[in-house]
N, C-alpha and C positions, 0 to 999 in steps of 0.2 A: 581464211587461210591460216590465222595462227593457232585456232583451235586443232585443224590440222599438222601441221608442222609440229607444234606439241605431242600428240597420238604420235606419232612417228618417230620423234624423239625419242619417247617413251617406250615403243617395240625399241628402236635400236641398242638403248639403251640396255633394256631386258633381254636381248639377244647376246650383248658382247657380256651380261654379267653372267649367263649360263654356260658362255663359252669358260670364261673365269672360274667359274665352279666344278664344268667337266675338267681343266687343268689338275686343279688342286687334289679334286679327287684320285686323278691318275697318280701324283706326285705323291698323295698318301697312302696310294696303293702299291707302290713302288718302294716307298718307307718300310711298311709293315712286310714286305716281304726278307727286304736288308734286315729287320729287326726280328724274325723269325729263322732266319740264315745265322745270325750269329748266335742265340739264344741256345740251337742245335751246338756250335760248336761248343757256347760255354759249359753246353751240359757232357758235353766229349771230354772237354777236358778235365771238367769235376772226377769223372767215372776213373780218368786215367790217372790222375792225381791219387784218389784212394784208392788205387791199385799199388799206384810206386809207394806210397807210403803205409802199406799193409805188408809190402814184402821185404820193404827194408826193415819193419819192425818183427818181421820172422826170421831174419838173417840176424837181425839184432840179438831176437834169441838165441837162434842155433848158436850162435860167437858164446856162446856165456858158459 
């Protein structure tokens, strides 16, 4: 019986830790999409940034 009871332990155990593992990977599949979402906007906002600061420096000229 305890060799038993051991075996069983051990499925249960490896059962609840692969549930553990499908979590985490969802959680870090969930991550990397958040961290791909904002990446997109920081590159938006780079683009727009040297925008504003390319036409304020050609207003800057035209003023001279």
């Amino acid at each position: 019986m305890g060799v038993t009871e051991r075996v069983w332990g051990a499925f249960t155990a490896i059962i609840k830790l692969e549930d553990k593992v499908s979590r985490q990977a969802d959680a870090m599949r969930a991550q990397q999409v958040k961290i791909e979402d904002l990446t997109g906007r920081i590159i938006r906002l780079e683009a727009q940034l040297e925008l504003l600061t390319g036409a304020a420096l050609v207003r800057q000229i035209r003023n001279r």
